[in-house]
C-alpha positions in Angstrom: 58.0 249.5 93.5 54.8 250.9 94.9 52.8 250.0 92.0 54.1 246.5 92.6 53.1 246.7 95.6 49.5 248.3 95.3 47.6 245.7 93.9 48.7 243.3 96.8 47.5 245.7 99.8 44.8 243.8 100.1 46.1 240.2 100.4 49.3 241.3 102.7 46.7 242.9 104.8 44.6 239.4 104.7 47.8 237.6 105.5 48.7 239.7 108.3 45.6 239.9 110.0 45.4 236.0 109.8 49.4 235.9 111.2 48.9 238.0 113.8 46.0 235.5 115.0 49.1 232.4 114.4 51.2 234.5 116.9 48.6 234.7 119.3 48.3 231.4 119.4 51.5 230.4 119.7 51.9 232.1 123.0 48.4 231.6 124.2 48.7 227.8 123.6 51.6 226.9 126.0 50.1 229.3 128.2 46.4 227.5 128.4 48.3 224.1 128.9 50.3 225.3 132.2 46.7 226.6 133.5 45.7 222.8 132.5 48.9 221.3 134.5 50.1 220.1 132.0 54.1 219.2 131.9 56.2 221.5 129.4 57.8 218.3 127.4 54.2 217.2 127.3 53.1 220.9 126.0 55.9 221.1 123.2 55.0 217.3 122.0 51.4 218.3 121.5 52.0 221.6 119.7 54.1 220.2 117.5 51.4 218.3 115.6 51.5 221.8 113.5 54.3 220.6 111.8 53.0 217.3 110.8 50.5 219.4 109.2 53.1 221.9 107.4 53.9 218.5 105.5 50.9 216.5 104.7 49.0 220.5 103.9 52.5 220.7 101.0 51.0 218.0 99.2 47.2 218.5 99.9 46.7 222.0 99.6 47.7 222.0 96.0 45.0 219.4 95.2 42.6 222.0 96.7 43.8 224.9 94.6 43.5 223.0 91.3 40.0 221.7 92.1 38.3 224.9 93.4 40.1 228.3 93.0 42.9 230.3 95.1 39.9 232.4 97.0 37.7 229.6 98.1 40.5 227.5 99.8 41.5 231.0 101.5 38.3 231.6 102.8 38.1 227.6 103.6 41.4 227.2 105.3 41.4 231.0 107.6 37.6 229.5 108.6 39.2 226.1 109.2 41.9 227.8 111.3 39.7 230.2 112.9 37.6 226.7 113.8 40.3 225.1 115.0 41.7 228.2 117.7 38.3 228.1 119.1 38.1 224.5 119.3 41.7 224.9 121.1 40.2 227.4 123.7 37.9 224.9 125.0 39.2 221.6 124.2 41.7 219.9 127.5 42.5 216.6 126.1 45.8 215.8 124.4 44.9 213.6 121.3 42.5 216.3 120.5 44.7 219.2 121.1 47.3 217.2 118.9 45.1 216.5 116.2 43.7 220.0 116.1 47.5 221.6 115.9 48.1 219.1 113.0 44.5 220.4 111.0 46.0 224.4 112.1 49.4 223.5 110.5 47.7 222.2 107.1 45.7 225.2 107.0 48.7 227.5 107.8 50.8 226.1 105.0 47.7 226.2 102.8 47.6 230.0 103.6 50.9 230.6 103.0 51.0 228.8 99.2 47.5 230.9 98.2 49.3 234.1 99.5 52.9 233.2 97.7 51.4 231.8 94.3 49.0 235.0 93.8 52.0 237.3 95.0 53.3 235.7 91.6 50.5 236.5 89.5 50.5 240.3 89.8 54.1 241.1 91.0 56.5 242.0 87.8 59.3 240.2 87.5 61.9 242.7 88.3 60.1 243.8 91.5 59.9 240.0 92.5 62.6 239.8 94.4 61.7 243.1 96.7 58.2 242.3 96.9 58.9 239.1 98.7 61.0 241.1 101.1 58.5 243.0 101.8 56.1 240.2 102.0 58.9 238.1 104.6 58.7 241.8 106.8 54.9 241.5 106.9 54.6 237.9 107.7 57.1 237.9 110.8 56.3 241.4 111.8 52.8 240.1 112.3 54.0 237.0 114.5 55.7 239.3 116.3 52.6 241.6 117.3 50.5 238.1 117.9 53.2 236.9 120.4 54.1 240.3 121.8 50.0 241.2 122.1 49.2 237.8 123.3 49.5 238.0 127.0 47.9 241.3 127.6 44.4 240.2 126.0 41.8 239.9 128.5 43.9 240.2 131.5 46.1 237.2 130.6 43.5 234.8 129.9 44.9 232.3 127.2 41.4 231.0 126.2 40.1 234.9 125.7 43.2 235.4 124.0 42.2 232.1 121.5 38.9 233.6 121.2 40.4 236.7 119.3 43.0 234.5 117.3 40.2 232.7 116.0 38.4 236.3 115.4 41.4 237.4 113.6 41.4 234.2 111.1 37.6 235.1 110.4 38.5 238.9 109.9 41.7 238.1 107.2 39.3 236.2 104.6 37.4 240.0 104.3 40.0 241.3 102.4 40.7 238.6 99.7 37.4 237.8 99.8 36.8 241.8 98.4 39.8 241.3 95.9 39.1 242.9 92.7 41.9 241.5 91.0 42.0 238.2 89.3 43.6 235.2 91.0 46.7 232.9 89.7 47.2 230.0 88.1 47.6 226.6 89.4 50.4 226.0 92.2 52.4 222.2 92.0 53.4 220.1 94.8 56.8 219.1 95.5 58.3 216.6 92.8 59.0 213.1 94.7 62.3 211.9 94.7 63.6 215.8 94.5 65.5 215.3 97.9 68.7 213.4 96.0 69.8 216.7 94.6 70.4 217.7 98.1 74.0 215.7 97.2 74.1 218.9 95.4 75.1 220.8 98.5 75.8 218.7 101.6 76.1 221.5 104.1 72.8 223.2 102.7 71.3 220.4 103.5 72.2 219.8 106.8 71.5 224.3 107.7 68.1 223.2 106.1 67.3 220.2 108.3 68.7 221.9 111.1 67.1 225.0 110.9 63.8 222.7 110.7 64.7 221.0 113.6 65.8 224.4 115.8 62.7 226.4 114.6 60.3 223.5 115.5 61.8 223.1 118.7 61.5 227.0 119.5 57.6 227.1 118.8 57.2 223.9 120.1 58.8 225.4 123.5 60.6 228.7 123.2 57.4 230.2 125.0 57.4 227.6 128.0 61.7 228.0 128.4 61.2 231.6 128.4 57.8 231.5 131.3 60.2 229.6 132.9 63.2 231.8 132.1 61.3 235.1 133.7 58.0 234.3 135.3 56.0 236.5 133.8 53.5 235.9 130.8 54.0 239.2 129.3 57.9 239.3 129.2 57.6 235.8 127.9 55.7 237.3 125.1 58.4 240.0 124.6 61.4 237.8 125.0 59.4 235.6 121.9 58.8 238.9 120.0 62.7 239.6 120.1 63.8 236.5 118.7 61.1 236.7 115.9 62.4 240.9 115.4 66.0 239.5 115.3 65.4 237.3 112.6 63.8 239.8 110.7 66.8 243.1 111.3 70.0 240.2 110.8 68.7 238.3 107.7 69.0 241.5 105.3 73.1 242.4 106.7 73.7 238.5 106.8 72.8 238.0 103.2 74.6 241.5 102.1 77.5 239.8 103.8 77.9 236.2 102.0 77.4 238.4 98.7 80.6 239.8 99.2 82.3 237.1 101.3 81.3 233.8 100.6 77.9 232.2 101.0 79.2 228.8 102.9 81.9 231.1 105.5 78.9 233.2 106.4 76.4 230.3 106.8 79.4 228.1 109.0 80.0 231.7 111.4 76.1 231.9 111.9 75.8 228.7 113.1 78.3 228.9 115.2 77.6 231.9 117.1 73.7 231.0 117.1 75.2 228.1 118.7 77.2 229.8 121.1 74.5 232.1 122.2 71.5 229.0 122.5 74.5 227.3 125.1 75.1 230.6 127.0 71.3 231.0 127.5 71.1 227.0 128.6 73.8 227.2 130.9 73.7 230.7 132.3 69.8 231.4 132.2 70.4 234.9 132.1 68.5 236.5 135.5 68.9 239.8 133.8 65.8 240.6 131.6 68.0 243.1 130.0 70.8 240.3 128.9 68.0 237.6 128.2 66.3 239.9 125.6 69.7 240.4 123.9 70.2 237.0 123.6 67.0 236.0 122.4 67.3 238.5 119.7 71.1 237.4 118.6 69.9 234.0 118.6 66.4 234.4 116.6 68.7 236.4 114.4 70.9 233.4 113.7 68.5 231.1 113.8 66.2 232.2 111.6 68.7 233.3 109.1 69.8 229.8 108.9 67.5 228.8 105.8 67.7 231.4 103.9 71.7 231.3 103.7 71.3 227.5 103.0 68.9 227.6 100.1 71.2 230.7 98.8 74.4 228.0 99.0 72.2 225.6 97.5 71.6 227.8 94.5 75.5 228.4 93.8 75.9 224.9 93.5 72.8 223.1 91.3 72.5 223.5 87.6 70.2 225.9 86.4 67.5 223.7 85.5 67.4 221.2 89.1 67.3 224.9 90.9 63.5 224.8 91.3 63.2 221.4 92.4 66.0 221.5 94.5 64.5 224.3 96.6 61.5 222.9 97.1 63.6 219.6 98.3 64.8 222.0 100.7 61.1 222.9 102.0 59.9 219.7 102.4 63.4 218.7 104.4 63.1 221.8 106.7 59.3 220.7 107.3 60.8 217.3 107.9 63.3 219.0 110.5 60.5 221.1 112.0 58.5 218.0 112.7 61.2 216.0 114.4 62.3 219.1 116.9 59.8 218.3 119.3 60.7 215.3 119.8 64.6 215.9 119.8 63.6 218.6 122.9 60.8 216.1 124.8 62.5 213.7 126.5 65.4 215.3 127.9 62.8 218.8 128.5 61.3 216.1 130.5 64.7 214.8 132.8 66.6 217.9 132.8 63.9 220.7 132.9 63.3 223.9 130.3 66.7 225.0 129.8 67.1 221.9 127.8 65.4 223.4 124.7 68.4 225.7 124.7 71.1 223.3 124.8 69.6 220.9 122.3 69.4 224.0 120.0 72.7 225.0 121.0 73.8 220.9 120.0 72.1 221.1 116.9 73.2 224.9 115.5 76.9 223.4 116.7 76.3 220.6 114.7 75.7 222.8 111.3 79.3 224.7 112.4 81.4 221.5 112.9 80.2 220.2 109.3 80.7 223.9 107.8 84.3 223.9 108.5 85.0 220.1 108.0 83.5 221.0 104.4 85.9 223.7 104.0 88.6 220.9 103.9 86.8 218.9 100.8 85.7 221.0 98.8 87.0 224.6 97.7 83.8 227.8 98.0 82.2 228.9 95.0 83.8 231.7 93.5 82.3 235.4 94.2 81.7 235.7 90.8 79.7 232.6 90.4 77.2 233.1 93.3 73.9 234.2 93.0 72.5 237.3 94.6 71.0 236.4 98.1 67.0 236.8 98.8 65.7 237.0 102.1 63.0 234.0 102.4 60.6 232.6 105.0 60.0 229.0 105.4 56.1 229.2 104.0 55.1 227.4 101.3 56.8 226.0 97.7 54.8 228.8 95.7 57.5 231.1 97.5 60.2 229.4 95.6 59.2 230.1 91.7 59.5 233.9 92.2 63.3 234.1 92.3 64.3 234.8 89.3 68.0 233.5 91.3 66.2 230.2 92.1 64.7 230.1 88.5 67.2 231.0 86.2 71.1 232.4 86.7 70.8 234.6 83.1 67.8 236.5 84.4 65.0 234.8 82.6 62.2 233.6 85.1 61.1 230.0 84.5 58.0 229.0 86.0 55.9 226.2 85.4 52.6 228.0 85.8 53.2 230.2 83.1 52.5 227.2 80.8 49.3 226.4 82.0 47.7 230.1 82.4 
């Protein structure tokens, strides 16, 4: 494992550098736009223009690769994101902040696929599967120090604190840019059309979209409902932090669990008591700091365990060779999702104040429970026996998919469509 592991110390330590600038952000941004005035519904609306990017950057980012190389559209897309936290430090009107969120989220994703696809290249293919655990560790472990570390750079200045993030993106291309090892093959877009397997799996489907929809809504606005949850910048950076940390502890027992219980049982209880906990922060709005930061970490646990439990019941039910398509139809409908949270969260956000990010959440999560146990009563659960083992995975990229050899191929095999063009 630490051989597997070895040759990629240099491109984890490139993507964490570059995610702990991406957590910065994401607190210093809704930060910056209450020193601008600016209204929180507003604020959540504008930010999520990083989702609109997540989808088009999918489909553009692999043009890049093939054209020009795996290093040179790492180095492009950190400068381009480096660019474009600067440009946010000093830039007050909305279209532009809008527009330069959507330009961050396509080089994010772009990021993300360079990262996954070389991960690929070197990683053998029984390690595969605890390589991208460790890789899922480093990428939210490093959110969580961005978020955490965010309000405590230069006194609590937001645009000081965008000034580092931007430092940060600059500083990750070092290390890949000093790679000695070769880079991967092409990386593919997702097939059109792939989105009618979700038939496949109903109630995956619905976790995925949903899980889109919760997690754009939380960095849309987690950050301004917890400001206005505590009043203070740096436990609103902690409170974030926790609910990062809880996805990252719960995921691991969560999967261990539908292993040996059932995949859809597990994903339906998750739900649910994500659910329960996003409505008893909404309604109660928990004055302890001590019972807010338990709840935050319960529910990022849920939440963010979501996906992963959805693509896993997705797996148990396509044929071997759709899995791979099928999972990628997954990505692009939890981008889909992602994009549309703001806009579930902005008009009511506006009416009804913060704590309506929490009930919306709470609406949506119940949503994904209610259709969990009405599937129950039309269609039996896969047999133990039948599923496939559960993998941790982060909602990055496509090139995060082909790994798996559970995703690939049920017998063991790996089946990747890059090995015929290397």
């Amino acid at each position: 494992m630490t051989r597997a592991l070895w040759p990629l110390a240099a491109l984890f330590t490139s993507i964490a550098v570059v995610l702990i600038g991406n957590g910065i952000i994401a607190l210093a941004l809704p930060l910056r736009s209450a020193a601008l005035g600016r209204e929180s519904g507003v604020t959540g609306l504008l930010l999520g223009g990083y989702f609109v990017g997540f989808i088009v950057g999918t489909f553009l980012v692999p043009r890049l690769v093939r054209a020009v190389g795996h290093i040179r559209v790492f180095a492009a897309l950190a400068a381009i994101g480096s660019t474009m936290a600067l440009a946010l430090a000093y830039s007050e009107t909305a279209v532009g902040w809008w527009l330069l969120r959507l330009v961050q989220g396509i080089a994010l994703v772009g990021l993300y696929l360079v990262t996954e696809s070389w991960i690929n290249a070197v990683t053998p293919t029984a390690h595969r599967g605890r390589v991208f655990g460790a890789y899922m560790m480093v990428t939210l472990l490093a959110l969580a120090v961005g978020v955490v570390g965010a309000p405590w750079i230069g006194g609590g200045d937001p645009s000081l604190a965008l000034v580092l993030a931007a430092a940060l993106f600059s500083l990750g291309i070092l290390p890949v840019a000093l790679l000695p090892f070769s880079a991967p093959g092409s990386v593919t877009a997702p097939p059109a059309g792939s989105l009618v397997l979700a038939r496949v799996a109903p109630l995956a489907t619905v976790a995925v979209v949903a899980s889109g929809i919760a997690n754009g809504a939380f960095w849309s606005y987690g950050a301004q409902f917890f400001l206005a949850a505590s009043g203070d910048a740096r436990a609103t950076g902690l409170f974030t932090g926790l609910v990062i940390v809880g996805g990252v502890v719960l995921q691991w027992p969560f999967g261990w669990l539908s292993d040996r219980v059932g995949r859809r049982g597990v994903l339906t209880a998750v739900a649910w008591v994500g659910g329960l906990v996003a409505l008893y922060i909404g309604i109660a709005l928990p004055q302890s700091r001590w019972l807010l930061g338990v709840s935050a970490f319960v529910y990022g646990g849920m939440m963010l365990s979501l996906y992963s439990l959805a693509v896993a019941h997705l797996n148990d039910q396509v044929p071997r060779e759709r899995a791979l398509d099928a999972a990628r139809a997954m990505l692009l409908a939890y981008g889909l999702g992602a994009a549309l949270g703001p806009l579930f969260v902005v008009g009511p956000m506006q009416l009804f104040g913060e704590r309506m990010f929490a009930l919306i959440s709470s609406a949506v999560l119940g949503v994904v429970g209610v259709y969990g146990l009405w599937r129950r009563t039309r269609r039996a659960p896969v047999a133990l026996e039948a599923q496939v083992p559960f993998v941790p995975m982060v909602r990055t990229s496509q090139a995060a998919l082909e790994p798996y050899p559970e995703i690939t191929d049920r017998s063991g095999n790996v089946e990747r469509e890059a090995d015929s063009r290397r």
